[in-house]
Residue frames as qw, qx, qy, qz and C-alpha x, y, z in Angstrom:
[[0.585, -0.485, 0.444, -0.475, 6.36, 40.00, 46.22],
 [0.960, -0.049, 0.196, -0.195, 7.25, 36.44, 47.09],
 [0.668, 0.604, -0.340, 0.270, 11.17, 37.12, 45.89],
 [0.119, -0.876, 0.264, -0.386, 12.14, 37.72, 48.98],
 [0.755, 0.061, -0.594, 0.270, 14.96, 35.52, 50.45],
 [0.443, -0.773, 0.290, -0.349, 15.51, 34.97, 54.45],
 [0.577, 0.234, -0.740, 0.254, 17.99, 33.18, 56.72],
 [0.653, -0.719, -0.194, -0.139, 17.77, 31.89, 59.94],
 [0.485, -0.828, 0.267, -0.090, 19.85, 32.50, 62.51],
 [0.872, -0.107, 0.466, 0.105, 21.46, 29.24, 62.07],
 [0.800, 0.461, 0.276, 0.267, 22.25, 30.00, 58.69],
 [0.400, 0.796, -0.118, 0.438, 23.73, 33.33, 59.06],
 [0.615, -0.607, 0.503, 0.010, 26.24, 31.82, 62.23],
 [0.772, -0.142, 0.482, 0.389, 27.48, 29.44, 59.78],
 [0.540, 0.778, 0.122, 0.298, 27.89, 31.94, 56.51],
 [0.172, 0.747, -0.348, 0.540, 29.87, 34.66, 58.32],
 [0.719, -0.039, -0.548, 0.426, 31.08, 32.38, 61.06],
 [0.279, -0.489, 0.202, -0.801, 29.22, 34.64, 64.50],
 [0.150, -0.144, -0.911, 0.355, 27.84, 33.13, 67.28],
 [0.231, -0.680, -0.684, -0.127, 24.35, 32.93, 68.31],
 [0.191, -0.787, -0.259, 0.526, 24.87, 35.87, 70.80],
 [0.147, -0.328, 0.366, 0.858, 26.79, 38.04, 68.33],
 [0.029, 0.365, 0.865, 0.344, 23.80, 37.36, 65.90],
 [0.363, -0.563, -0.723, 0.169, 21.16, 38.39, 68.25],
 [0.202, -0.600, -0.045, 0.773, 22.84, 41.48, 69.58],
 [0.142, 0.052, 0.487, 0.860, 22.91, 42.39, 65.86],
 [0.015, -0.430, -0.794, -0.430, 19.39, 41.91, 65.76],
 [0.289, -0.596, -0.378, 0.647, 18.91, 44.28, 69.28],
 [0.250, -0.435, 0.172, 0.848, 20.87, 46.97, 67.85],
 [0.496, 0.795, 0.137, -0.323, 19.08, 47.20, 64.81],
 [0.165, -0.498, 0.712, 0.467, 21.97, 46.31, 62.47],
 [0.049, 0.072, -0.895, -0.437, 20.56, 43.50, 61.22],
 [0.453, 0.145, -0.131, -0.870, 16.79, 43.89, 59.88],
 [0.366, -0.063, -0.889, -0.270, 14.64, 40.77, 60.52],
 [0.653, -0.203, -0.099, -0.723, 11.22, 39.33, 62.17],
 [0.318, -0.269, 0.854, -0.314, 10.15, 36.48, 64.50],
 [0.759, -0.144, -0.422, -0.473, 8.06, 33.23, 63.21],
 [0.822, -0.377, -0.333, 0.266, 7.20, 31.31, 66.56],
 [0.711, -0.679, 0.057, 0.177, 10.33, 31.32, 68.34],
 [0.650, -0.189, 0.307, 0.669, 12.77, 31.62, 65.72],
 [0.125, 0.704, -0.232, -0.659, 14.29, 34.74, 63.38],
 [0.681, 0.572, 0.369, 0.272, 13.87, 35.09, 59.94],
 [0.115, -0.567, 0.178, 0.796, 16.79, 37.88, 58.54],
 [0.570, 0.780, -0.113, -0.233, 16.16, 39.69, 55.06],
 [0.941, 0.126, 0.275, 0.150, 18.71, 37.99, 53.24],
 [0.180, 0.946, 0.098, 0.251, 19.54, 41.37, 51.01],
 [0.010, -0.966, 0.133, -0.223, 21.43, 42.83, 53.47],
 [0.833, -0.356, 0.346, 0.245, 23.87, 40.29, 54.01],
 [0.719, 0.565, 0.182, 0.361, 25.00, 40.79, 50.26],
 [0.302, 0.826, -0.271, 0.392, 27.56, 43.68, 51.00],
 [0.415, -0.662, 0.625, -0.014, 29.37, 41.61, 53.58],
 [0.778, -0.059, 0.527, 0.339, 29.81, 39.26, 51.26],
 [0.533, 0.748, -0.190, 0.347, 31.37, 42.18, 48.96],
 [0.237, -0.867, 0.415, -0.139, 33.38, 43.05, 51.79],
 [0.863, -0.322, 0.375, 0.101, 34.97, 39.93, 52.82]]
């Protein structure tokens, strides 16, 4: 416990180049697997790692 890596929003609009809404929606749909602190998302990092095999 305490390995776990997260991004914010912010960060994962400028990695894979999405917009804040396109983000979000992911986060709606259930696509993309993260949690609120305050007011802002935290994503699992993890599961970003096989779009950056894809790319």
């Amino acid at each position: 416990m305490g390995d776990t890596e997260f991004l914010t929003t912010t960060e994962v609009q400028e990695r894979y180049r999405m917009s804040r809404t396109a983000v979000i929606r992911n986060i709606r749909e259930g696509k993309f697997k993260g949690f609120k602190v305050g007011g802002s998302w935290r994503l699992y990092a993890d599961q970003f790692k096989e779009m950056e095999k894809a790319a």
